[in-house]
LUMDOMAR-682520 format. One record per residue (C-alpha): x, y, z. Coordinates in Angstrom, 3 decimals, always signed. Layout:
residues N
> X;Y;Z
...
This chain:
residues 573
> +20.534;-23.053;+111.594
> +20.715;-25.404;+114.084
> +21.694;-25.141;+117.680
> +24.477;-24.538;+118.580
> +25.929;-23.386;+115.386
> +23.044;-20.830;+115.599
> +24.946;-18.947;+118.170
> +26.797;-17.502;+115.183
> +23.915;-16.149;+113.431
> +22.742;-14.660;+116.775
> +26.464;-12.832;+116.662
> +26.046;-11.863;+113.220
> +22.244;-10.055;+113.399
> +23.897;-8.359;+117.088
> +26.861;-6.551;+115.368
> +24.108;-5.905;+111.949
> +21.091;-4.080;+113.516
> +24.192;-1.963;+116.044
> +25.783;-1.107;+113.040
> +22.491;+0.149;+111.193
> +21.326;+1.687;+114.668
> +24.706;+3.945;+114.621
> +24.469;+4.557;+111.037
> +20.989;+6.146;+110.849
> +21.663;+8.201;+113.887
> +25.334;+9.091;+112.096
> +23.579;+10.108;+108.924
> +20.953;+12.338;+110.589
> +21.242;+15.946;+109.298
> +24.317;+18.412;+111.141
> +21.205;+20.188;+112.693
> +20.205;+17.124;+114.781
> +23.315;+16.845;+117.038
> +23.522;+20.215;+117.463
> +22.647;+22.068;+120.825
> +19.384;+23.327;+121.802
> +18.108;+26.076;+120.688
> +16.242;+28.752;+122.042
> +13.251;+27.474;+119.712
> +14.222;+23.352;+121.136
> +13.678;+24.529;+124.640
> +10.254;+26.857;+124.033
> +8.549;+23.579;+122.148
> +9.839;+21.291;+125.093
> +9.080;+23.577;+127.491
> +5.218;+24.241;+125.687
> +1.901;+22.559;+127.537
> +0.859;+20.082;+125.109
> -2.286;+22.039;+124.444
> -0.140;+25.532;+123.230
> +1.735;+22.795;+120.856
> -1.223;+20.667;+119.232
> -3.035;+24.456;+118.854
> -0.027;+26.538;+117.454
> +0.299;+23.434;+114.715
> -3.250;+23.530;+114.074
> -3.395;+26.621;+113.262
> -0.137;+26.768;+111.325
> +1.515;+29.291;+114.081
> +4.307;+26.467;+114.589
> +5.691;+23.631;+112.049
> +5.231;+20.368;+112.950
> +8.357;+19.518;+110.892
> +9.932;+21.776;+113.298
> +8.770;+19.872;+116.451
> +9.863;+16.594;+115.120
> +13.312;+17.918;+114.513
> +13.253;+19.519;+118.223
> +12.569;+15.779;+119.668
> +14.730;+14.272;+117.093
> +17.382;+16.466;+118.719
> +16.239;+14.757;+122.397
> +16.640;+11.652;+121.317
> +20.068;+11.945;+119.759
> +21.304;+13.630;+123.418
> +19.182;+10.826;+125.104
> +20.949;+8.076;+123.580
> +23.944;+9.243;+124.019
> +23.518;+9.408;+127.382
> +21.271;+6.283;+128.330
> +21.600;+4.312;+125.099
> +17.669;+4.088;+124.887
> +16.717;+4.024;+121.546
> +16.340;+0.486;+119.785
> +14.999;+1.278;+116.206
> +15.397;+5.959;+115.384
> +11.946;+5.983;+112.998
> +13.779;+9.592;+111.444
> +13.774;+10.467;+108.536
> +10.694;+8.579;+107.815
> +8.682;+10.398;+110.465
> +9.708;+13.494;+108.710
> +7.998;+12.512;+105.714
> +4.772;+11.105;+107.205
> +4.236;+14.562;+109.188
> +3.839;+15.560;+105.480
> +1.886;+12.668;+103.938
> +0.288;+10.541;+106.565
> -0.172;+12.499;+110.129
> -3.750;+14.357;+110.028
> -2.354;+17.533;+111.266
> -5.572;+18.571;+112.516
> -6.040;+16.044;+114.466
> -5.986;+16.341;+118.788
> -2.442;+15.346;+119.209
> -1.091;+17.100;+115.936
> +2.105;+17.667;+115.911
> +3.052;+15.536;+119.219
> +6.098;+13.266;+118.909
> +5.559;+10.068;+119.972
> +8.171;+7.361;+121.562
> +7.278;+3.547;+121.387
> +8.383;+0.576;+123.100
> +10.168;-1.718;+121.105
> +7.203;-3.956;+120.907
> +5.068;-1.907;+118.841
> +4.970;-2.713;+115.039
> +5.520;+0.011;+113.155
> +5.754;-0.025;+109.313
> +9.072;-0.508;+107.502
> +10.952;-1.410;+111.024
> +11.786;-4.433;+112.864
> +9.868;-5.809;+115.892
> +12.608;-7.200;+117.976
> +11.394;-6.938;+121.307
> +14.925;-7.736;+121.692
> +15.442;-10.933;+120.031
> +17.993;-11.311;+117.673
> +15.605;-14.104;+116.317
> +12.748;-11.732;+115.586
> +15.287;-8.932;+114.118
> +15.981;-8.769;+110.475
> +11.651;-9.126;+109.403
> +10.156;-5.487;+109.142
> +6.681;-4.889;+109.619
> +4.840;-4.596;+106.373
> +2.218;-2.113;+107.858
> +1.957;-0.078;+111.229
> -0.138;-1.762;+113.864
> -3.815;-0.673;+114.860
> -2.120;+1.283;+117.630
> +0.211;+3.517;+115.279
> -2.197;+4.133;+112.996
> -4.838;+5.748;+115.450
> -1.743;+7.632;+116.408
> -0.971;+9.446;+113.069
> -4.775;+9.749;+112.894
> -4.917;+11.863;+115.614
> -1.830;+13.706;+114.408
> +0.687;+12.177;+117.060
> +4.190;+11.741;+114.825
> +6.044;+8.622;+115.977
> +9.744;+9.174;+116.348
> +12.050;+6.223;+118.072
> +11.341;+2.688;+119.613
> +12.524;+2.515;+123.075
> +14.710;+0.004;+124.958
> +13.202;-3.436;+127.131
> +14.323;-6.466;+128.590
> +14.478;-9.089;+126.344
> +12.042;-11.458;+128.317
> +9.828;-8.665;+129.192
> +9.736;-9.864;+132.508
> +12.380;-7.529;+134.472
> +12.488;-4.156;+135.983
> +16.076;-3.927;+133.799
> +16.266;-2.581;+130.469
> +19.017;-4.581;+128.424
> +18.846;-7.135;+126.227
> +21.678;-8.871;+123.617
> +20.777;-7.505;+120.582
> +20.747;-3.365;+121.902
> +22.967;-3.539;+125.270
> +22.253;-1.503;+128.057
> +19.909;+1.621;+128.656
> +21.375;+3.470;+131.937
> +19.218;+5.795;+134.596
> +19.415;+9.324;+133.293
> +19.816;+10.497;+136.870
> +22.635;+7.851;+138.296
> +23.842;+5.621;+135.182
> +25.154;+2.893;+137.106
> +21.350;+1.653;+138.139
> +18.339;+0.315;+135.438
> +15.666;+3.060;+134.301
> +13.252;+0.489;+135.245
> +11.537;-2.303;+133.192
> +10.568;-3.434;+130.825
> +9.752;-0.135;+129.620
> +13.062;+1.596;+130.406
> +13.616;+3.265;+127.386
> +10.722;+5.293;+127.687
> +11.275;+6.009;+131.240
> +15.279;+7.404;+130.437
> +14.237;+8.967;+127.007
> +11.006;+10.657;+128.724
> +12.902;+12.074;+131.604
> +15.942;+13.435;+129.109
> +13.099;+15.259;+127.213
> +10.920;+13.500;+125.566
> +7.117;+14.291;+125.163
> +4.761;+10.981;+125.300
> +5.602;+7.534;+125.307
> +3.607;+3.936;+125.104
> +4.745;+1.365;+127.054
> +3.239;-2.632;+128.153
> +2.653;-3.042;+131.792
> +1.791;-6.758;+133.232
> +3.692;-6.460;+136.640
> +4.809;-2.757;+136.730
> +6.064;-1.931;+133.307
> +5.223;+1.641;+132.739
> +5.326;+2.324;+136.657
> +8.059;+1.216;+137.896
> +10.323;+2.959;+134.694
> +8.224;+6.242;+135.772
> +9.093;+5.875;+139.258
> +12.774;+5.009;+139.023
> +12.889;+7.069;+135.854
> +11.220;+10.194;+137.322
> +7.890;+10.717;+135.007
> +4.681;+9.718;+135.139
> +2.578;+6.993;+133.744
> -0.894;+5.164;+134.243
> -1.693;+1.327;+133.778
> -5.204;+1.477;+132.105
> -7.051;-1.492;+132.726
> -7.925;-4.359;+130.181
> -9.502;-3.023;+127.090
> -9.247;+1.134;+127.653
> -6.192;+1.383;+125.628
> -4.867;-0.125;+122.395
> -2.890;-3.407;+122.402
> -3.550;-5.212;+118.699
> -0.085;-4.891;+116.556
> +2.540;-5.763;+118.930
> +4.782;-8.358;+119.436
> +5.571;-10.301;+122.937
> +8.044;-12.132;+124.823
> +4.924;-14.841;+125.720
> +1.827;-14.670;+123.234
> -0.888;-15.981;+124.630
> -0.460;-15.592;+128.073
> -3.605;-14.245;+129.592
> -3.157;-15.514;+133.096
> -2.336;-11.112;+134.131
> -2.763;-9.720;+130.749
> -0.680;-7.222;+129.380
> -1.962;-4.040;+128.849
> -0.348;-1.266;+126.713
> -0.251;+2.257;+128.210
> +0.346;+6.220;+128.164
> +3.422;+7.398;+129.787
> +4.553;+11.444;+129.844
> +7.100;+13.763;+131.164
> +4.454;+15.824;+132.679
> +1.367;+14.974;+134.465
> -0.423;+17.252;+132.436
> +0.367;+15.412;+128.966
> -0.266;+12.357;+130.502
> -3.801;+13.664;+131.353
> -4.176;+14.941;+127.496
> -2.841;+12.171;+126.088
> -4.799;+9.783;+126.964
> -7.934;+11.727;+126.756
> -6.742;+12.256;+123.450
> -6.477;+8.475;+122.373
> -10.015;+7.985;+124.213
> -11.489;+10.717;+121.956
> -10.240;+8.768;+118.949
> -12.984;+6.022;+119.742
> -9.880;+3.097;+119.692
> -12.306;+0.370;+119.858
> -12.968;+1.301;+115.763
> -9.061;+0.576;+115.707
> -8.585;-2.312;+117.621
> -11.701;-5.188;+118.615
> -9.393;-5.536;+121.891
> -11.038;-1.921;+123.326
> -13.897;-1.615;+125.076
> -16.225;+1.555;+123.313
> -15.790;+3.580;+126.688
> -16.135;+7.079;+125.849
> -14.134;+9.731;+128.054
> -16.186;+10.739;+131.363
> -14.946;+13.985;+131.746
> -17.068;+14.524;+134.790
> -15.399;+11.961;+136.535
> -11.807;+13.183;+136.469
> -13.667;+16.702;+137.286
> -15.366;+15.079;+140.285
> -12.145;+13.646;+141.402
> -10.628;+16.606;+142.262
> -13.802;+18.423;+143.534
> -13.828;+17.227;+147.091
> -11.986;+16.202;+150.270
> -11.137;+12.653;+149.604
> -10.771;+9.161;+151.832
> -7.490;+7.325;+150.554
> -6.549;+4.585;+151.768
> -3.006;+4.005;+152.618
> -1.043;+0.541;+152.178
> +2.244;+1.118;+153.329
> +3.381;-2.084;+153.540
> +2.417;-5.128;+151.319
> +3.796;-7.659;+154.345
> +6.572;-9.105;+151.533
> +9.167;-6.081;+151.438
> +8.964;-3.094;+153.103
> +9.625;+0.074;+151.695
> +13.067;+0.965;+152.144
> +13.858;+4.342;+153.833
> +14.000;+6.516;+150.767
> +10.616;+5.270;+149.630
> +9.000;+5.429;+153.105
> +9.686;+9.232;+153.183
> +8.544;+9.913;+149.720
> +4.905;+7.887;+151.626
> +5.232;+9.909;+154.987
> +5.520;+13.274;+152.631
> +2.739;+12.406;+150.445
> +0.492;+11.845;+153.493
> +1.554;+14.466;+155.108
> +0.509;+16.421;+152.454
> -2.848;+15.128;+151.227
> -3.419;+15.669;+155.042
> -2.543;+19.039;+155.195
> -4.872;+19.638;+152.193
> -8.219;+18.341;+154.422
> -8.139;+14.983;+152.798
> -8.603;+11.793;+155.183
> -5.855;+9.235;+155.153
> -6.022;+5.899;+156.649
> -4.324;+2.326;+156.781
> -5.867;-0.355;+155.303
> -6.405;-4.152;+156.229
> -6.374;-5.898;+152.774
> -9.338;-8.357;+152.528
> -7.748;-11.474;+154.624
> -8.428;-14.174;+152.178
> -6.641;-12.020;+149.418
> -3.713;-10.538;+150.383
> -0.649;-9.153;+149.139
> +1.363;-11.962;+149.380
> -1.332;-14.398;+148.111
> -2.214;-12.407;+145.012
> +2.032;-12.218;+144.872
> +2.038;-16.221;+144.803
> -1.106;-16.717;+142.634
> +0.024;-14.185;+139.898
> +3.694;-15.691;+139.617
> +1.922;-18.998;+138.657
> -0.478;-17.779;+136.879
> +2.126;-15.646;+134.718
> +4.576;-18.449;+134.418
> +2.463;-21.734;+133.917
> +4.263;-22.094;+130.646
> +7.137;-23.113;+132.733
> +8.683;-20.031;+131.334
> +8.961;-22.433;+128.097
> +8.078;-19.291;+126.138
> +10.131;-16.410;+126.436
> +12.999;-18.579;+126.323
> +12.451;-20.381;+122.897
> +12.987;-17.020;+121.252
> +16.307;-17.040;+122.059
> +19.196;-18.502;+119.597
> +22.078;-20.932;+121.543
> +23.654;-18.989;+124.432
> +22.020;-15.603;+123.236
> +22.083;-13.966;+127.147
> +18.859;-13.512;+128.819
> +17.848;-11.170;+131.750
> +19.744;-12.570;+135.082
> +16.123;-12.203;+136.467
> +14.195;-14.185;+134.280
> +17.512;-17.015;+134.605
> +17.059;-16.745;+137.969
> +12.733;-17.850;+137.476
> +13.543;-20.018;+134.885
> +16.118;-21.967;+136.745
> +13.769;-22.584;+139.412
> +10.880;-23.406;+137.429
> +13.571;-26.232;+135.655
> +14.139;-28.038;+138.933
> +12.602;-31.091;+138.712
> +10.173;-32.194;+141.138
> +12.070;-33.945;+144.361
> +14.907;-31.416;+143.957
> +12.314;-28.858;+144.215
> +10.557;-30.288;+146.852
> +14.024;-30.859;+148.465
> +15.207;-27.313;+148.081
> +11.719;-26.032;+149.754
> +11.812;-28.051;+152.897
> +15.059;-26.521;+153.227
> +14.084;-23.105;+152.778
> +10.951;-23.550;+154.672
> +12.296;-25.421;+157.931
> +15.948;-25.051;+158.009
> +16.277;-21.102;+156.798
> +12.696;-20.374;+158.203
> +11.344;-18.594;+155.140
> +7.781;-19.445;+154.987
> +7.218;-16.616;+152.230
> +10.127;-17.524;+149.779
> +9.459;-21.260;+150.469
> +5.744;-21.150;+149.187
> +6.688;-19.544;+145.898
> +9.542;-22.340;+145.262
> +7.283;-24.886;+146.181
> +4.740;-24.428;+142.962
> +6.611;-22.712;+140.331
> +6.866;-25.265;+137.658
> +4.799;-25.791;+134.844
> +1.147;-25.815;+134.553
> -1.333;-28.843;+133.305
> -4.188;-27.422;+131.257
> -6.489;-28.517;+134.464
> -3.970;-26.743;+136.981
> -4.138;-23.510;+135.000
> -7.783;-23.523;+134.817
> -7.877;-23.736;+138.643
> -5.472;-20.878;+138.957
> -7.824;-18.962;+136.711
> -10.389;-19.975;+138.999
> -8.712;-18.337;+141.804
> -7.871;-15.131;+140.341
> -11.534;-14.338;+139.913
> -12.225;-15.389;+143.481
> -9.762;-13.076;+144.564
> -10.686;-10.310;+142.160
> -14.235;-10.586;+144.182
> -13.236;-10.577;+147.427
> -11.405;-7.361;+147.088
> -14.391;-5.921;+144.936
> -16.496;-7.091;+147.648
> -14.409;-5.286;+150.175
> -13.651;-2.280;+148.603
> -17.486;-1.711;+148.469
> -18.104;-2.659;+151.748
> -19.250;+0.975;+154.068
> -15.656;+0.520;+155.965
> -13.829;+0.638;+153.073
> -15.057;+3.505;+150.915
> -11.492;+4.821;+149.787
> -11.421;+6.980;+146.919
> -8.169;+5.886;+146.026
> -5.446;+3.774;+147.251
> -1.793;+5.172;+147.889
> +1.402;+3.034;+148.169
> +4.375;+2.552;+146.636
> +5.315;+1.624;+143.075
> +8.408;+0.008;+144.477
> +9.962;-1.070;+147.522
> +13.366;+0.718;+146.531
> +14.275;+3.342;+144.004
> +16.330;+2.618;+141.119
> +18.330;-0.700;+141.556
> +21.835;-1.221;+140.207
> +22.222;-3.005;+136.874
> +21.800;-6.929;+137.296
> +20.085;-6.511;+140.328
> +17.421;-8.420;+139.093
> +18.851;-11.754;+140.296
> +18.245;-11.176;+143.348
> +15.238;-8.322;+143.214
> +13.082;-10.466;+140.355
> +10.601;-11.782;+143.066
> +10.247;-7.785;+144.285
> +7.414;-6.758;+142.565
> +4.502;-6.812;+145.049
> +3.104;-3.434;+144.878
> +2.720;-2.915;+141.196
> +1.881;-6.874;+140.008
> -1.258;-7.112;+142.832
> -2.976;-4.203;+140.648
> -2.431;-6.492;+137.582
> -4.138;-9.627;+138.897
> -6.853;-7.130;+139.929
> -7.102;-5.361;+136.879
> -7.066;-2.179;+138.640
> -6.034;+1.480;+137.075
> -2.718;+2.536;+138.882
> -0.567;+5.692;+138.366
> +2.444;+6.627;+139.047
> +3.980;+10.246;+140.112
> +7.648;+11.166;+141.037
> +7.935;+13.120;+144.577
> +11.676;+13.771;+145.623
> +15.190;+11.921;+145.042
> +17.089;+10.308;+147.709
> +18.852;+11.817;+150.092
> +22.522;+10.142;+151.307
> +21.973;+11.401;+154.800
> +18.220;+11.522;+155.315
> +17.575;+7.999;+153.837
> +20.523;+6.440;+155.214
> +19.791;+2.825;+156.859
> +20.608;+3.018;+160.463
> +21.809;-0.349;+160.752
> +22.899;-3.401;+158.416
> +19.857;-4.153;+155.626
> +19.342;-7.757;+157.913
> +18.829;-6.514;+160.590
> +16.103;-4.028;+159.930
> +14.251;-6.280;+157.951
> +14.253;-8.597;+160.643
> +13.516;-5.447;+163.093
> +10.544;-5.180;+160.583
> +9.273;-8.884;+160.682
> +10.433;-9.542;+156.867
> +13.024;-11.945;+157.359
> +12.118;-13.457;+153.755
> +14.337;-13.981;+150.434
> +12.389;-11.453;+148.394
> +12.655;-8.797;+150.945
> +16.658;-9.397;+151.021
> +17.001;-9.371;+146.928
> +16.071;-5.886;+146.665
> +16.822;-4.802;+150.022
> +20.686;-5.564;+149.447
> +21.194;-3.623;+147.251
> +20.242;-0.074;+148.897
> +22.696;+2.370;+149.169
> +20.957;+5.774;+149.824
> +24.999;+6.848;+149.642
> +25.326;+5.727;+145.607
> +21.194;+6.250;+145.174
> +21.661;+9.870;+145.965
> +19.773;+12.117;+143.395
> +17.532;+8.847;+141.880
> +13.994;+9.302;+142.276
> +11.447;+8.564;+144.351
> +7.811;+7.886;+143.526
> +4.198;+7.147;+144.671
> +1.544;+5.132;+143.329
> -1.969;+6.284;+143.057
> -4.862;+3.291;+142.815
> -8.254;+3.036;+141.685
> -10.711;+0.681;+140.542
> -11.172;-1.590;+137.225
> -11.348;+1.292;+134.673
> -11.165;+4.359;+136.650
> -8.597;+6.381;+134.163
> -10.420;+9.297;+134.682
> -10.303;+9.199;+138.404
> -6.743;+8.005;+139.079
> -5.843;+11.110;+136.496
> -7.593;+13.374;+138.842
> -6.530;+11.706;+142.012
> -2.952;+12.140;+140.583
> -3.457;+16.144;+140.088
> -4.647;+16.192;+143.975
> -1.876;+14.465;+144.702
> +0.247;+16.499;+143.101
> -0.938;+19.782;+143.635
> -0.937;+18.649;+147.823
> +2.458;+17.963;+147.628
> +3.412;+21.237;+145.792
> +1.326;+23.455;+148.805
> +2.763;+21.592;+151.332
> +5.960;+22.771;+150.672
> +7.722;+19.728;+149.510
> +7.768;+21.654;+145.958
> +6.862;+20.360;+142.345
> +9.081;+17.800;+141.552
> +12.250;+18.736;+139.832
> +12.135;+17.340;+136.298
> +16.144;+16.748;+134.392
> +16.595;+20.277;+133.526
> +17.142;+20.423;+129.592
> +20.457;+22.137;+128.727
């Protein structure tokens, strides 16, 4: 139909897939919305490696388990509204025809993003465009997964441009925080982030600016952004196909760190490449995540990405952590990013670089006035301006309001010639070797690099347009293809992370009088943030999984002897 009489249709497929979303979940067997059990809270409560062994050896149903997680995500929903597409009762019946229940993740339920195809179920990503079309057969990526015995169970909320750190979209609505429901779970991965931290086991998620880390960080779990080619990414669908500017990469996300660490040793073990020509035949270097947490380490610390500081929440959650790691014999020290590759330079370069469609693409999937994120609106309306309003609007953001930061990024968002893009490209790998050039220089022989995954924790819903830009310390490890993780330390505190004077005036206290620093800044309240979490990010190099896995456990087990305490996961009830 055409525009704008398609605005109907986008109406009518809305109200369709939320009426078959409430009827599956309505028609679920009595047992599912009932409370948890004694049994519920031993399997949620079981390391993964008691599970996967007490279903191989028939000690523990893997029917049972399902139903257990089924259970999780009927509370979760209620509560967050995180589930797009519930994959029960099917999954019921593939534990008992198509899961290979001997397998190194038998038994494990599974959570996807809404992205992943699986068979028999719509790959919306959101759309109401793409609704309505089920998937024939299951991806590459769910098929290794009932291979190795894993049982998926529910697709997970996202943004419908991908391209936001909120979860909501037209065709589902709304997935909340499961800690403070007026703020976003994180993006565009929420759903796995709320549904995770209600209960769930293991979840996949897409990650090409912080997508699994910043959900884990404002969510409270964990996650780990593989690098290009260790993990599966063939049978999905996207908001932009064909964007390789920062490629997307699909990655493991857990409730614990010690499923993360199994899971995706698990997957590994499975040899994906045979699944998926995408994956690199990297075998699992068990040694390395061994060696990892065998010595005193050197980390390097970047506390500050000169674009937006941390706010004070997030800075103690840092100061802890080092404190910590400290404590525990390990050497921590600032770093001076490589000078010709900076923060804010990779910040600039990857924006273009991610948008030199013009943001053409994740906007033609839309039918007439089918609502977008206010985030990508906010990119999109910029990248529209044609060229001597744009040129108009930076000279007045560069010389009138002073803003050399917000200024630069104005000035060449827009869309991309051919020859343009191939000069950005050009650019990324120059920067990529500068900072592999410095990393291996004597000075700067870090083990790993800590920061944050975010500047603030969890912002309120439709923060985004003003907060889009705010995405510094998780999108520079995407241009550099590096392995990052993420690990929850404390929640905020209303008194101890309480801004001491008006958000302006510390930022200009702290020398970031810029745009991007104000749009998330403005919107921290450690008053209304108290109890959301907060979160550090652990960095390695290109394809260092193993290593960023074990750096995470030394984190983690330095914070618990220090005295700050494991961090307190949503008790199940």
């Amino acid at each position: 139909m055409l525009p704008p009489f398609d605005y109907f249709t986008y109406r009518s497929v809305r109200d369709y897939k939320r009426r078959q979303r409430a009827t599956r979940f309505a028609s679920l067997p009595a047992a599912y919305h009932a409370s948890f059990t004694a049994f519920d809270k031993s399997v949620l409560n079981k390391p993964i490696q008691d599970l996967v062994q007490e279903v191989h050896d028939s000690s523990l149903s893997a029917t049972d388990v399902l139903r257990t997680y089924g259970k999780v995500a009927v509370k979760a929903q209620e509560k967050t509204n995180c589930v797009t597409e519930l994959l029960l009762p099917e999954a019921e019946s593939w534990v008992q025809s198509e899961v290979n229940l001997q397998g190194p993740l038998a038994g494990v339920p599974v959570s996807l993003k809404d992205s992943i195809q699986v068979k028999g179920f719509d790959v919306s990503v959101g759309y109401t465009r793409m609704a309505k079309n089920p998937a024939l057969d299951d991806g590459p990526m769910v098929k290794l997964l009932k291979d190795a015995g894993a049982v998926p169970y529910a697709k997970t909320a996202l943004p419908v441009t991908l391209l936001s750190f909120e979860s909501a979209n037209a065709l589902w609505g709304r997935c909340l925080n499961p800690h403070v429901p007026a703020y976003s779970p994180g993006g565009s991965t929420g759903g796995e982030g709320a549904l995770l931290a209600l209960g769930g086991r293991i979840g996949i998620g897409s990650d090409v600016a912080g997508s699994v880390r910043v959900p884990a960080a404002w969510s409270g779990i964990y996650s780990l952004r593989c690098s290009t080619g260790r993990w599966p990414k063939a049978g999905v669908s996207t908001s932009m196909a064909g964007q390789e500017g920062v490629a997307s990469v699909f990655s493991p996300m857990a409730r614990t760190l010690n499923d993360l660490t199994y899971f995706t040793k698990a997957i590994v073990g499975m040899q994906p490449w045979k699944y998926d020509y995408t994956v690199h035949p990297i075998a699992w270097r068990e040694n390395e995540e061994a060696e990892a947490q065998g010595k005193k380490l050197r980390i390097g610390l970047m506390s500050n990405d000169g674009v937006v500081p941390p706010t004070p929440a997030i800075t103690r959650a840092l100061s802890s952590t080092v404190a910590a790691l400290t404590a525990a014999g390990h050497t921590v020290e600032e770093i001076a990013p490589p000078a010709s590759a900076d923060p804010f330079t990779g910040l600039h370069l990857a924006s273009q670089l991610l948008n030199s469609d013009g943001c053409t693409t994740f906007n033609s999937h839309r039918h007439s006035f089918e609502p977008s994120d206010p985030g990508a609106d906010q990119l999109s309306r910029i990248c529209n301006l044609s060229r001597p309003v744009r040129y108009l609007y930076y000279l007045y953001v560069r010389y009138i309001r002073r803003d050399f930061k917000w200024a630069a990024l104005i000035r060449t968002f827009s869309h991309k010639s051919s020859a343009e893009q191939w000069k950005l490209v050009a650019q990324r790998e120059s920067f990529r070797a500068n900072w592999h050039a410095w990393w291996d220089a004597e000075s700067q022989q870090y083990d790993f690099i800590l920061c944050p995954a975010n500047a603030t924790p969890a912002l309120p819903h439709k923060a985004m347009a003003d907060a889009v830009s705010s995405c510094g310390y998780t999108f520079l490890w995407n241009l550099l293809d590096y392995t990052a993780g993420v690990l929850p330390v404390s929640h905020v505190d209303a008194t101890k992370d309480a801004l001491v004077a008006p958000y302006k005036a510390v930022l200009k206290r702290l020398g970031a009088n810029n745009a991007i620093a104000k749009g998330a800044w403005k919107h921290y309240d450690a008053t209304k943030m108290a109890g959301l979490p907060t979160a550090v990010q652990v960095v390695g190099r290109r394809w260092q999984e193993e290593k960023v896995l074990g750096y995470m456990a030394v984190v983690e087990n330095a914070l618990e002897e220090y005295g700050e305490g494991k961090y307190s996961l949503i008790e199940i009830d």
